[in-house]
N, C-alpha and C positions, 0 to 999 in steps of 0.2 A: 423610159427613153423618149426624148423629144421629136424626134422624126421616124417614119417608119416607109419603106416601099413593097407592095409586094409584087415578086416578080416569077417569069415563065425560068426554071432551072438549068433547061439546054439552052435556054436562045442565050441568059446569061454567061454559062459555060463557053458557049461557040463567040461571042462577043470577044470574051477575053483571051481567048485561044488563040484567035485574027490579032488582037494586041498585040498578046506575050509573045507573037513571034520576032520581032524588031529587038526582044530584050535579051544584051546575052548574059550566058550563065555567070561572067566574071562580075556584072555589077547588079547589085540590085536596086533597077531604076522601077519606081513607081507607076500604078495605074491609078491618069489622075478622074477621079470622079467627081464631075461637077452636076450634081443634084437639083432642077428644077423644079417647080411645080408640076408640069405637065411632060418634062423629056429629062433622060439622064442623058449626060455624054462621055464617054469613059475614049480617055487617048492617054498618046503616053509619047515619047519624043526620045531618041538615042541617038547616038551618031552613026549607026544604022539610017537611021529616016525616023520618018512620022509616022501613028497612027489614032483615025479615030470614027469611032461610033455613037450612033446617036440611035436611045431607043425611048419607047412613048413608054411611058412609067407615069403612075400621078404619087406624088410625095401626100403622105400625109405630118405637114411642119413646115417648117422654113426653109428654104433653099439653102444650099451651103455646097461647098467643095471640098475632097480629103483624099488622099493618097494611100492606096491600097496594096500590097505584095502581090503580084500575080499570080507567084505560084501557093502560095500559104489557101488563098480564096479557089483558086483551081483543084485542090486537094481536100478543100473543105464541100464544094459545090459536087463534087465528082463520087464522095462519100454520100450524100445526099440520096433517094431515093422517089422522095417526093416530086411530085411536076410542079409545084408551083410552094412559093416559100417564102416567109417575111422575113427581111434585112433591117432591124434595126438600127439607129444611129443615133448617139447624143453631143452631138457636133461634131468636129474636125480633126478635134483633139482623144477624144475617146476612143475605146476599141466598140466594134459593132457586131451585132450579134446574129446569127443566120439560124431560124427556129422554123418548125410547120407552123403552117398556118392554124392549126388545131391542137393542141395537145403539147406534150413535152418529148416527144420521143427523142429531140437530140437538141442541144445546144452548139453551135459551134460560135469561138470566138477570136476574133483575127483585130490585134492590134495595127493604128492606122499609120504611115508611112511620112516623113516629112517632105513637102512640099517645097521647091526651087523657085 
């Protein structure tokens, strides 16, 4: 994988939570993830309204943006156990993969979302 983040599992959870609530069940609009060097910003936009957050993360790769399912990554993070967790990514177009930091005890993998 060409870029990698690791991140805190609740704050990412509670992040997306604050999102996913703007999204309704009839349409499945995207969380868009725009990937920094030094901050991610994860928002997303409905005719609901706006939402967005910004958290300090350090990428290791190249910065890029891709579009995420909020609920697929909320059912995957929530399954989770671990407090802290790397997010794989091999660009924008790939699925990404949520592993420990240590070991293999779980895989999960969540294809990415097209971008408007």
């Amino acid at each position: 994988y060409a870029q990698k983040l690791c991140v805190d599992t609740k704050e990412i959870i509670s992040i997306i939570d604050r999102i996913s609530l703007i999204i309704s069940d009839n349409f499945t609009t995207p969380v868009r993830c725009i990937i920094g060097e030094e901050e991610t910003v994860f928002s997303c936009a409905t005719s609901v309204g706006r939402a967005t957050e910004r958290v300090e993360l350090k990428l290791e790769g190249t910065p890029f943006e891709i579009g995420l399912n909020s609920r697929y990554l909320l059912d995957a993070l929530r399954a989770i156990e671990d407090e802290q967790i790397q997010i794989l990514f091999n660009g924008p177009n790939a699925g990404i993969l949520l592993m420990p930091l240590e070991g293999e005890n779980f895989k999960y993998m969540i294809m990415p979302m097209r971008l408007k």
